[in-house]
C-alpha positions in Angstrom: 0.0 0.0 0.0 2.7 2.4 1.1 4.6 2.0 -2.3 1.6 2.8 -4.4 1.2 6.1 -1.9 4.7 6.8 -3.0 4.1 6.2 -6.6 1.2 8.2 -7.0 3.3 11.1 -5.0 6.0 10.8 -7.4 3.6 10.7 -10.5 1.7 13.8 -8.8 5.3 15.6 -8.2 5.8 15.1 -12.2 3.1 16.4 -13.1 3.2 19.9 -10.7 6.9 20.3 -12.8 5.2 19.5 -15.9 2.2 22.0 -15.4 5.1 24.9 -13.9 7.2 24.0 -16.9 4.3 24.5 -19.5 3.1 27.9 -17.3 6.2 29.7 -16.9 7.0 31.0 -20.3 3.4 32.2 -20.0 3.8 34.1 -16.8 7.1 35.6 -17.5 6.4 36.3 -20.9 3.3 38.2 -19.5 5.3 40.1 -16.5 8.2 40.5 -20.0 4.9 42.1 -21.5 4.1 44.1 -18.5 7.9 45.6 -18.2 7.9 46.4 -21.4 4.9 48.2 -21.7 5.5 50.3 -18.4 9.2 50.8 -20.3 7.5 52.3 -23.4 4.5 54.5 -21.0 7.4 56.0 -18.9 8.7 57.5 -21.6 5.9 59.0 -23.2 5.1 60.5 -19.3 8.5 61.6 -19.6 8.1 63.3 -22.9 4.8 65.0 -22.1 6.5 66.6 -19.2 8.5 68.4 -21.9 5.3 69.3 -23.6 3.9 70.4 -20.6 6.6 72.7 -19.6 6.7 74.2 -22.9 3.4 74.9 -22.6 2.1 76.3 -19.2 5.6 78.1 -18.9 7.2 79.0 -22.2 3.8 80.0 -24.4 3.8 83.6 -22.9 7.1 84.2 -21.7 9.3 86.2 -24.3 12.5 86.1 -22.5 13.8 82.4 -20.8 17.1 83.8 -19.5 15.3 84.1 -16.0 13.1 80.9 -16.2 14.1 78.6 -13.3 10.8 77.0 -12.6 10.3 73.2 -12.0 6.7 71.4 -12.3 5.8 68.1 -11.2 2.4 66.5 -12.5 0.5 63.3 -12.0 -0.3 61.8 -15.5 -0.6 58.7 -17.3 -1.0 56.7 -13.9 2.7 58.0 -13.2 4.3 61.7 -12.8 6.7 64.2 -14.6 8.9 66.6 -13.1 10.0 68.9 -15.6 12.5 71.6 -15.2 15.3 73.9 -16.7 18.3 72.0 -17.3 20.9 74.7 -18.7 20.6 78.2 -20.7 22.9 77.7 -23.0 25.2 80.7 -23.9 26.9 82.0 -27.5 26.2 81.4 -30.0 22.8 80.2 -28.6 20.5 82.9 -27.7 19.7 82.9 -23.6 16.3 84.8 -24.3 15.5 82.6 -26.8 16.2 79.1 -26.5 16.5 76.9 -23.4 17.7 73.1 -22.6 14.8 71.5 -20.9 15.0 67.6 -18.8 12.2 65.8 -17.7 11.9 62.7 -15.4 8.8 60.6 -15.7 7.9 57.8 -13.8 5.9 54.9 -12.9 5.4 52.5 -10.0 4.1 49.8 -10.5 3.8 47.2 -7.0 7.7 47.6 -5.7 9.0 48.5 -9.1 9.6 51.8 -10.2 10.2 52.5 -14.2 12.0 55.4 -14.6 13.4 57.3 -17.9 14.6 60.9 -18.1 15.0 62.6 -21.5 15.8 66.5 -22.2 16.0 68.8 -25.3 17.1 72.3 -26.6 13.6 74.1 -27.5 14.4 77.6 -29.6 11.6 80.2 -29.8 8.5 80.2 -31.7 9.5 80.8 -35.6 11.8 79.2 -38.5 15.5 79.0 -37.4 15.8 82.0 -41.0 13.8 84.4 -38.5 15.3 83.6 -35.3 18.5 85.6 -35.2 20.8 83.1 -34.4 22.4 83.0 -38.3 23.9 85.5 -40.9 23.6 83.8 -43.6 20.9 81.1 -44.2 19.9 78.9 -47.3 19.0 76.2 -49.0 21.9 76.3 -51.3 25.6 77.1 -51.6 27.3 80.3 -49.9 30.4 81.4 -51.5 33.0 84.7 -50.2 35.1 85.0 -53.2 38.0 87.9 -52.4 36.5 89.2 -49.1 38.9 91.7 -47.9 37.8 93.0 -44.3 34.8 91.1 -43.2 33.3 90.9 -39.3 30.5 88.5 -39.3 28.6 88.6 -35.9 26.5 85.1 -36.1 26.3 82.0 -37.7 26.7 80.3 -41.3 23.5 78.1 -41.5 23.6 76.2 -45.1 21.4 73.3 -46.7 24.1 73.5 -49.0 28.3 74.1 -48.8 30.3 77.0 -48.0 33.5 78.5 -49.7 35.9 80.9 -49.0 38.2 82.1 -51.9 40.9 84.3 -51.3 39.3 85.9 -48.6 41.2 88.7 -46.4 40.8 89.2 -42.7 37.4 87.5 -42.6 36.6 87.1 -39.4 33.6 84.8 -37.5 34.4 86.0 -34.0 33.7 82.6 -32.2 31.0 81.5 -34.5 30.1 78.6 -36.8 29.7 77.3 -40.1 26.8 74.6 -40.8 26.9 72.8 -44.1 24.6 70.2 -45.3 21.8 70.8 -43.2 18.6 68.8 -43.7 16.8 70.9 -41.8 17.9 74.0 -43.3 14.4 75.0 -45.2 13.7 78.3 -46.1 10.0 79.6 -45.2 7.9 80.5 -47.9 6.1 83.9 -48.1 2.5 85.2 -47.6 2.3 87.5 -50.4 -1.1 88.9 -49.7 -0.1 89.6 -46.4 2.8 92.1 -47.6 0.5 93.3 -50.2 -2.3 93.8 -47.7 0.8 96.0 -45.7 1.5 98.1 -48.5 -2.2 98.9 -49.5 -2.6 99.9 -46.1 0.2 102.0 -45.7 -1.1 103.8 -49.1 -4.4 104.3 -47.7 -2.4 106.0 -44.5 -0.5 108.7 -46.4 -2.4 108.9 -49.4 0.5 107.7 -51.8 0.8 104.7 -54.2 2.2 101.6 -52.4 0.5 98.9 -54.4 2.4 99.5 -57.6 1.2 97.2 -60.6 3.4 96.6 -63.6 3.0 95.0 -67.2 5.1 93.1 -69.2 5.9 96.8 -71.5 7.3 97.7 -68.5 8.5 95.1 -65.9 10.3 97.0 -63.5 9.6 100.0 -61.3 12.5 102.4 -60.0 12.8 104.0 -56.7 13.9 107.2 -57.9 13.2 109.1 -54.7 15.1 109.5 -51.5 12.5 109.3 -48.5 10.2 106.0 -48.6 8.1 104.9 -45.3 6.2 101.7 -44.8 5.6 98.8 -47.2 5.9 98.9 -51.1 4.6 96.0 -53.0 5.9 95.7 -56.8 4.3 93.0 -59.0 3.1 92.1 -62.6 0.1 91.1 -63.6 0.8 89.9 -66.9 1.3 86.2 -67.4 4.9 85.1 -66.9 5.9 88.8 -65.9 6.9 89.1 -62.2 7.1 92.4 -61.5 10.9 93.6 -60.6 12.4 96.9 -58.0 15.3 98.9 -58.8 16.8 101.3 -56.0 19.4 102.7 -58.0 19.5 106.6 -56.3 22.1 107.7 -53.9 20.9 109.0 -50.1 18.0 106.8 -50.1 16.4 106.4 -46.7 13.8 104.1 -46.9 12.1 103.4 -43.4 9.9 100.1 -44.2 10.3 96.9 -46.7 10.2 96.8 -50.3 8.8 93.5 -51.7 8.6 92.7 -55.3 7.4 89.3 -56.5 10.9 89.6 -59.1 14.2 90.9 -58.6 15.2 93.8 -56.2 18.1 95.3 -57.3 20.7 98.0 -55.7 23.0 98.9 -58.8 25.4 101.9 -57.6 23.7 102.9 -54.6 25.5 105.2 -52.4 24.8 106.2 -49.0 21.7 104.3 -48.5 19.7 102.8 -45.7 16.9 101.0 -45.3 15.5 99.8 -42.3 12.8 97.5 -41.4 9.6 98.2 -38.8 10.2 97.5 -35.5 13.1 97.7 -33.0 17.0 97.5 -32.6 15.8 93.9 -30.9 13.3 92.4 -34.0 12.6 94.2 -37.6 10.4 92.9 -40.5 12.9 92.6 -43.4 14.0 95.2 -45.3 14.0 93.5 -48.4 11.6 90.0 -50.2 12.0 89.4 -53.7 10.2 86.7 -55.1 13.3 85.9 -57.2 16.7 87.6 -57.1 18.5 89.9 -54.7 21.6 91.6 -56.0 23.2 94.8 -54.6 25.7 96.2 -57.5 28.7 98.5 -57.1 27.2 100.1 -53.8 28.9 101.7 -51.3 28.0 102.8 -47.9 24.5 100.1 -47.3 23.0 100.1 -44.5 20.4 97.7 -44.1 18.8 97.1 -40.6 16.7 94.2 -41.2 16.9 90.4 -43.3 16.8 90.2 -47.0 14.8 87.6 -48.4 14.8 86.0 -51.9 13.1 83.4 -53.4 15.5 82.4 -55.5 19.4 84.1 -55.2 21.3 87.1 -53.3 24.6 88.2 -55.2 26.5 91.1 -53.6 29.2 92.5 -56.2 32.3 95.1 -55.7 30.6 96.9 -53.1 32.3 99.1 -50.3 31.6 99.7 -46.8 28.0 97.4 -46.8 26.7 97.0 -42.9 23.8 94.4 -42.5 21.6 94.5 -39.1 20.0 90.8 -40.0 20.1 87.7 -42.0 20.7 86.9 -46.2 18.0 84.1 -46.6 18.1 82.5 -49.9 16.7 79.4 -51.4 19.2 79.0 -54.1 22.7 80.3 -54.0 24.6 83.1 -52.2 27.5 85.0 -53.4 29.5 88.0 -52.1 32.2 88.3 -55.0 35.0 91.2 -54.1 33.3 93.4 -51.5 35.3 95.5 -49.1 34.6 96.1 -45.4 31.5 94.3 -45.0 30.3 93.7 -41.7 27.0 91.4 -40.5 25.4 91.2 -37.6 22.6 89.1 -36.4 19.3 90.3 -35.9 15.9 88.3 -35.0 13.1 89.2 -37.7 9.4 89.2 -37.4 7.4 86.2 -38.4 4.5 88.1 -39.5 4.2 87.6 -43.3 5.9 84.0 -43.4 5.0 80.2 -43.3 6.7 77.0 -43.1 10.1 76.7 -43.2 11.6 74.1 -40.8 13.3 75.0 -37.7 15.3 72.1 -36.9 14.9 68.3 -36.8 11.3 68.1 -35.1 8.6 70.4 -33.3 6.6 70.8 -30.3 3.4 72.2 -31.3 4.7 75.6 -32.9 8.6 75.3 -31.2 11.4 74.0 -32.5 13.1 71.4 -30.4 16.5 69.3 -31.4 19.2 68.0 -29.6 17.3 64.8 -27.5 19.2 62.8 -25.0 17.7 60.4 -23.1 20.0 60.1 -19.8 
C-alpha cells in the first residue's frame, strides 16, 4: 500500500513540474509584456513633461534667460517633473532658446520605471527668422576675395560654404553649418505684404501697391524718403514684376517687396530699415526671385533680405547688415570690401513654413534629444 502512496506522490510531483514547466513561459512572458509596456508608457510621461513645460511656462514668456521654474504633475498613472536644465550661452540665444530635462515615472507594486530625456527648444518661428544666423539657405554660400569682413552670427547652409581668397574675414567665435537637412527656407504670404503696402497707401495717401505689365517690368525707386511697405508685382502672365533702387541718399524706413528681382546697382549712401526695433525688424528686403546689390557703397540695411530664389553682392564698399541673407538657391559676395554682419531676429508676421530644426513641439522648434 505504502509504495503505491509513493508512486502516486511521485507521478503527482511530475506532473506539478510538468504544469510549472508549461506555465512559466506564460507568466514571464506576461510580466516581460508588462515591463515592457511600463518601459514604453514612462517615456511617453517623460516626454509630455517636456510638452507640458513648454506649454504652461514658455507659451507667454518672451524672455527664458530668467526661467528657473520646476513642475511636477501626476499623468498617465505615473508623474513628470519637468524643469530647466541649462541656458545655454553664445552662440545660442539665452532669451531665446533653453535646454529643458524631464523625469517621468511609474510605480508599478515595488517597481519603479524610470526614464529621463531632455531637449534644446528655440523660440516660436523658423530657425531663418530667429536671429541666431547670418547667412541662411537652401543652397551654396560662397566669399570670393572678401577683404575685411566681421560676421557677428552663424553660417547656416542646406548646401556648402566656400571661402576664396578671402582677407581678414573674421567669425568672432561662430560657426559654419553645411549640409543641413533641416535648413528649409520659409515660404512667403504675399497677400499679407500686399495687404501692408495697401494699407500703408491708404495711411498717407500715396501709391504703395504699384502694378506693372510686361511693356514695363520694372519699377525704379527714384526718390530718397520712402516709409512703410511697397509691394511691386506684374500682372501679366509670366511677368513678375521687378524693383530697382538705383539713387544715392535713399532712406527708406519700411520693406520693399517685389514678386521679381530687387536690385541696388550703384547705390551710395543708403539705408533701409525694417519696422520694429534695434531687438526684432520685419525685413527690409523680399524678392520673389533675385536679390543683388551692384557696385554700392556705404548700405546700411537694418533688417533680413529675403529672396526666393538668389542674393549676389558685387564690388561693393563699406556694406553694414543688421540681419540675415535668406536664400533658397545660391549666395554669393564676390569682391566686397569692409563688410560687416550682424545678427538680428526678424518678425514672423508675413511668413510660413520653413523648418526649424529636426522636429517640433506644437509651434517650437526642439533638437538635440538625449535620453539620460
Amino acid at each position: 500500500m505504502s509504495n503505491k502512496k509513493g508512486l502516486i506522490s511521485i507521478i503527482l510531483l511530475f506532473l506539478i513540474i510538468a504544469i510549472a514547466l508549461a506555465v512559466m513561459p506564460i507568466i514571464m512572458q506576461n510580466i516581460s509584456y508588462h515591463a515592457i509596456n511600463e518601459h514604453e508608457r514612462v517615456f511617453f510621461i517623460a516626454d509630455s513633461g517636456i510638452r507640458y513645460y513648454i506649454k504652461s511656462q514658455l507659451d507667454t514668456d518672451t524672455d527664458w534667460s530668467d526661467n528657473n521654474i520646476k513642475v511636477t504633475k501626476n499623468f498617465g498613472g505615473g508623474s513628470f517633473t519637468a524643469e530647466v536644465l541649462a541656458h545655454p550661452s553664445a552662440p545660442e540665444d539665452p532669451k531665446s532658446t533653453i535646454i529643458l530635462r524631464s523625469v517621468g515615472q511609474i510605480s508599478v507594486g515595488s517597481t519603479v520605471f524610470r526614464r529621463v530625456v531632455r531637449y534644446t527648444v528655440d523660440m516660436k518661428g523658423p530657425r531663418a527668422l530667429s536671429g541666431m544666423d547670418i547667412v541662411y539657405g537652401e543652397g551654396d554660400a560662397t566669399f570670393d576675395h572678401i577683404i575685411n569682413g566681421e560676421f557677428f552670427g552663424n553660417i547656416y547652409l542646406k548646401g556648402t560654404y566656400a571661402d576664396n581668397k578671402s582677407q581678414h574675414l573674421d567669425l568672432n567665435g561662430n560657426q559654419v553649418y553645411q549640409d543641413q537637412i533641416n535648413a528649409d527656407v520659409p515660404d512667403v504670404n504675399w497677400s499679407y505684404w500686399q495687404g501692408r503696402a495697401a494699407a500703408d497707401g491708404a495711411a498717407d495717401g500715396t501709391q504703395h501697391v504699384i502694378e506693372l505689365t510686361s511693356a514695363s517690368p520694372t519699377y525704379t525707386f527714384n526718390g530718397t524718403n520712402y516709409n512703410g511697405v511697397y509691394y511691386v508685382y506684374c500682372s501679366d502672365p509670366g511677368c513678375t514684376g521687378n524693383a530697382a533702387l538705383n539713387n544715392n541718399s535713399m532712406q527708406i524706413n519700411g520693406t520693399i517687396v517685389a514678386t521679381g528681382n530687387v536690385d541696388l546697382n550703384k547705390s551710395n549712401s543708403t539705408v533701409i530699415t525694417g519696422a520694429g526695433t534695434a531687438l526684432k525688424r520685419d525685413p527690409t528686403v523680399i524678392a520673389g526671385n533675385n536679390f543683388s546689390i551692384q557696385s554700392g557703397s556705404n548700405v546700411t540695411l537694418n533688417g533680413s533680405v529675403y529672396a526666393n530664389n538668389s542674393i549676389t553682392l558685387n564690388q561693393d564698399n563699406n556694406l553694414t547688415m543688421n540681419g540675415t541673407f535668406i536664400f533658397k538657391d545660391t549666395f554669393l559676395s564676390d569682391h566686397t570690401n569692409n563688410v560687416t554682419i550682424n545678427k538680428l531676429k526678424t518678425n514672423d508676421g508675413g511668413f510660413g513654413g520653413g523648418e526649424p530644426g529636426p522636429g517640433a513641439i506644437g509651434a517650437y522648434p526642439v533638437r538635440g534629444f538625449v535620453e539620460e
